[in-house]
NUTIVO-469009 format. One record per residue (C-alpha): x, y, z. Coordinates in steps of 0.05 Angstrom, whole numbers, padded with zeros to 5 digits. Each point is the difference from the previous one (the first is absolute). Layout:
REM NUTIVO-469009
(fiba (X,Y,Z))
...
REM end
This chain:
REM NUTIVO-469009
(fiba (-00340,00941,00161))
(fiba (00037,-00048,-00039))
(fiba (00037,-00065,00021))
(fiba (00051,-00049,-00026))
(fiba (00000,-00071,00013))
(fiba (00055,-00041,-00021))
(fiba (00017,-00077,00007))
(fiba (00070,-00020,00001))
(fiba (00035,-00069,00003))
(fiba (00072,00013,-00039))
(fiba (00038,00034,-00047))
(fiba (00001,00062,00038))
(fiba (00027,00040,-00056))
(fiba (-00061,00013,-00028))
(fiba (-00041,00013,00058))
(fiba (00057,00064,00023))
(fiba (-00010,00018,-00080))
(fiba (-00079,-00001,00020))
(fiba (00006,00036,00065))
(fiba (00054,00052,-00026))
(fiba (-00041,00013,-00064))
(fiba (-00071,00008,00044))
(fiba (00055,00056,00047))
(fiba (00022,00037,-00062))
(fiba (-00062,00002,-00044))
(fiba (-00057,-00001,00060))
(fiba (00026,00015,00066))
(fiba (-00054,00063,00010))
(fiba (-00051,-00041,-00027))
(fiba (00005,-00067,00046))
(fiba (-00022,-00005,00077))
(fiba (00027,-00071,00015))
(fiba (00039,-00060,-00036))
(fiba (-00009,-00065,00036))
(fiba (00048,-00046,-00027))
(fiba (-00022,-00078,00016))
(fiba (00059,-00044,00016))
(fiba (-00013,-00066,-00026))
(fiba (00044,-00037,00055))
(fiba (00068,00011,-00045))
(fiba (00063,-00021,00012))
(fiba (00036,00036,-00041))
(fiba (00040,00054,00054))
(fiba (-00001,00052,-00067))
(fiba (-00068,00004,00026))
(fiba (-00005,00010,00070))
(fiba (00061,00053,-00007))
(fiba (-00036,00029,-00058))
(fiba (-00076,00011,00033))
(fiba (00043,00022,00062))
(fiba (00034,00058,-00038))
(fiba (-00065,00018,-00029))
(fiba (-00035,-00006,00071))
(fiba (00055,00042,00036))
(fiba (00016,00053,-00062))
(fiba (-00066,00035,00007))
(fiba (00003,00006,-00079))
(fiba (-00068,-00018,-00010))
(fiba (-00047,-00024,00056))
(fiba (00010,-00078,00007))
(fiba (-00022,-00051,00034))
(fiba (00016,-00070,-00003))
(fiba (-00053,-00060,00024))
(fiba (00042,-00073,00012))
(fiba (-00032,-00057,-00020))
(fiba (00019,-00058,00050))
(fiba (-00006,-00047,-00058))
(fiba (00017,00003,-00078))
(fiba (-00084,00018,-00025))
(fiba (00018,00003,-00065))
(fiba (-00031,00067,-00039))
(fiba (-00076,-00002,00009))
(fiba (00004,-00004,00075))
(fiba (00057,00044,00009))
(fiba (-00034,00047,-00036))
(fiba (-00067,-00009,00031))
(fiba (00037,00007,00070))
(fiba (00022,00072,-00026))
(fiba (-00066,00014,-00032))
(fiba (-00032,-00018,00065))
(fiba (00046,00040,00053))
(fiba (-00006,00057,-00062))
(fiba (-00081,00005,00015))
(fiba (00004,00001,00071))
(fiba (00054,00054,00006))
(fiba (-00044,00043,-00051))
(fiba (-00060,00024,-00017))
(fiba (-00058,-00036,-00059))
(fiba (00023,00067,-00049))
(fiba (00063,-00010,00001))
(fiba (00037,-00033,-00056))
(fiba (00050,-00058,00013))
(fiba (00033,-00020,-00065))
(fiba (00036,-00071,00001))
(fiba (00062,-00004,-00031))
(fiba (00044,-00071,-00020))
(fiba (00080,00021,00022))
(fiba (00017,-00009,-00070))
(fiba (-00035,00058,-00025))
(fiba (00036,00051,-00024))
(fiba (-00019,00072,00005))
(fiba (00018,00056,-00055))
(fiba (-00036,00060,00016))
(fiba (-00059,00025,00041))
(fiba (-00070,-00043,-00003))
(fiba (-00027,00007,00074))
(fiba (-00051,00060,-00020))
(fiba (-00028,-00025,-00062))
(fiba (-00011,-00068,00035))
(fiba (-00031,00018,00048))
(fiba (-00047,00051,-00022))
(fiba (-00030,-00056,-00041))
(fiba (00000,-00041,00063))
(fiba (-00044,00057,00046))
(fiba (-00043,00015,-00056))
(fiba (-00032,-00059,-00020))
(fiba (-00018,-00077,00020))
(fiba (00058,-00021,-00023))
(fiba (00066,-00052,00001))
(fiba (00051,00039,-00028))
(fiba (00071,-00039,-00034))
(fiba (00053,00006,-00055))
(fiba (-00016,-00048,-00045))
(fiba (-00068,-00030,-00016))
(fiba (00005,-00073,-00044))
(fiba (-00066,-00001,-00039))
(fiba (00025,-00059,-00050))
(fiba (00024,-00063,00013))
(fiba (00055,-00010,00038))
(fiba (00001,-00071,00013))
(fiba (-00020,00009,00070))
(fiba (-00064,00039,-00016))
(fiba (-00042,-00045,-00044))
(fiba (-00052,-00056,00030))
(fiba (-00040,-00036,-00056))
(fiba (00002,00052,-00051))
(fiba (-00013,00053,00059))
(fiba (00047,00060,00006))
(fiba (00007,00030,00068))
(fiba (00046,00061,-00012))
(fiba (00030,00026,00069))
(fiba (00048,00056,00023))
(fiba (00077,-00027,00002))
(fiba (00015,-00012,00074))
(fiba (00059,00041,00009))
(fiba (-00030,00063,00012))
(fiba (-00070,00016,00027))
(fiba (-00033,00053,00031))
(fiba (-00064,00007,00030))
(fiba (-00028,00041,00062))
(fiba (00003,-00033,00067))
(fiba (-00076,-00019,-00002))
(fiba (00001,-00025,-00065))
(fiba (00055,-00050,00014))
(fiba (-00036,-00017,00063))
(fiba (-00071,-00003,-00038))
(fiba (00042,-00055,-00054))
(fiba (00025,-00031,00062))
(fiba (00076,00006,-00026))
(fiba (00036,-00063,-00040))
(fiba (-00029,-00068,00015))
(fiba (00034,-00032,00049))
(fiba (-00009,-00058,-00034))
(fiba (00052,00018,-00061))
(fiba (00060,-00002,00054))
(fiba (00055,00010,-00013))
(fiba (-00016,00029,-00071))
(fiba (-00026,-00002,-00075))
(fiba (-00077,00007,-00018))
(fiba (-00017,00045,00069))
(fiba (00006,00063,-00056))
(fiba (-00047,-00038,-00051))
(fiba (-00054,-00007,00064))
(fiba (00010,00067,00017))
(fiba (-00014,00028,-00055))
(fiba (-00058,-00049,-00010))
(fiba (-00023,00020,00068))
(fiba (-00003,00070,-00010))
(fiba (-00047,-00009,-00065))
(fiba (-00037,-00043,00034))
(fiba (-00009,00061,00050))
(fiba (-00011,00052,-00042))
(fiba (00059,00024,-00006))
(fiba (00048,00030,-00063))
(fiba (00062,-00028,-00009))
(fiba (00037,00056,-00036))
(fiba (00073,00001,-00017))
(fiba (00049,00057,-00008))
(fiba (00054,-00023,-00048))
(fiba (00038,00054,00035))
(fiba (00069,00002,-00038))
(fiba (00030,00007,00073))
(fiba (-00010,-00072,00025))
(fiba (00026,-00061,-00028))
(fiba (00011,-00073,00019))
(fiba (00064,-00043,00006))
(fiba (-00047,-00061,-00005))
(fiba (00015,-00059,00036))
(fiba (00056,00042,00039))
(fiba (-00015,-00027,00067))
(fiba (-00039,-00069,-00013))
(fiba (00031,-00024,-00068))
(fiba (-00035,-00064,-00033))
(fiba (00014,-00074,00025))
(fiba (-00028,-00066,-00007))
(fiba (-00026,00019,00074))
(fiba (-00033,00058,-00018))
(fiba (-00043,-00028,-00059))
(fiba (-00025,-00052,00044))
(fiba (-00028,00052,00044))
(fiba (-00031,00046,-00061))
(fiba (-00033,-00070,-00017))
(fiba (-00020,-00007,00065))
(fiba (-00025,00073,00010))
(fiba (-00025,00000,-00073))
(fiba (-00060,-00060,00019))
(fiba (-00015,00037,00065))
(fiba (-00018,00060,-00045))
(fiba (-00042,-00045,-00042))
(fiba (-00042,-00036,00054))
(fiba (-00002,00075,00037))
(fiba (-00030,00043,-00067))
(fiba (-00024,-00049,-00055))
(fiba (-00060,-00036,00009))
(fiba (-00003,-00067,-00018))
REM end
């Protein structure tokens, strides 16, 4: 079985593009969508999940957060509710809402996901990125917009971090977690997904203070001194 988890906070827009592109190109192919409602505000997005909920399009469920999380525990609380509703085979693939979705990818993904030890993504950055590089030290890691992985395997990496809330570095540790594991981290570079980047986040003064922040944890939490 295959499931979609999806954390949203605003611009709607390109979560119904998300959700209308996973209908058209993977309806057969998908069991459940559980979109995670970061505590919005925005009304575009309670009316939009409801039409989504009540259309019967494509099977959704939505999971409110009392409070904004931010991504890493919004989508942890979606990865989590994911892996209880289904079984360790099954593949859950976690997608950010401003994802966009061209043509069919579900079966390829995931038959790399059942047949091997592996974290499956889009993207994997093996240079460095800025973010990536500790004392001459590259640690390349899959891109965390899209990941896929069976439902024991994210349970056996023990999901994002909590620690990274509410976002940046929890895909670097991932990814660092699953080598660390035993596990391949293999993209796809499947012509059928692409990334806004930044489309629901963006880049602040705020935000670099917490990739700072989140960038030391990672230090003190895989580099020895």
């Amino acid at each position: 079985m295959n499931i979609i988890v999806i954390p949203i906070y605003k611009n709607w827009h390109l979560c119904h593009s998300l959700l209308n592109s996973l209908r058209k190109f993977e309806k057969d192919n998908i069991d459940q969508v559980y979109v995670v409602n970061d505590f919005s505000k925005d009304a575009e997005v309670d009316g939009g999940l409801d039409f989504w909920v009540s259309s019967g399009l494509i099977h959704v469920q939505v999971i409110e957060n009392e409070e904004n999380l931010g991504f890493t525990l919004s989508a942890n609380k979606g990865l989590k509710t994911a892996s209880k509703d289904f079984s360790d085979s099954d593949v859950i693939h976690l997608i950010s809402s401003d994802v966009k979705i061209g043509g069919r990818f579900i079966e390829r993904v995931s038959q790399v996901a059942e047949s091997q030890k592996a974290l499956v993504g889009q993207k994997l950055l093996y240079g460095d990125t800025g973010w990536n590089t500790f004392d001459g030290k590259i640690f390349p890691y899959l891109e965390g917009w899209f990941l896929s992985c069976t439902v024991g395997g994210w349970k056996d990496l023990g999901y994002f971090d909590d620690a990274y809330a509410p976002y940046d570095y929890e895909d670097i540790d991932l990814s660092t977690m699953a080598v660390s594991k035993g596990y391949k981290t293999i993209p796809m570079n499947l012509p059928a997904i692409t990334h806004a980047g930044g489309g629901t986040i963006g880049y602040t003064d705020g935000r670099r203070a917490i990739t700072e922040r989140n960038r030391e944890y990672f230090r003190k939490k895989w580099i020895s001194e």
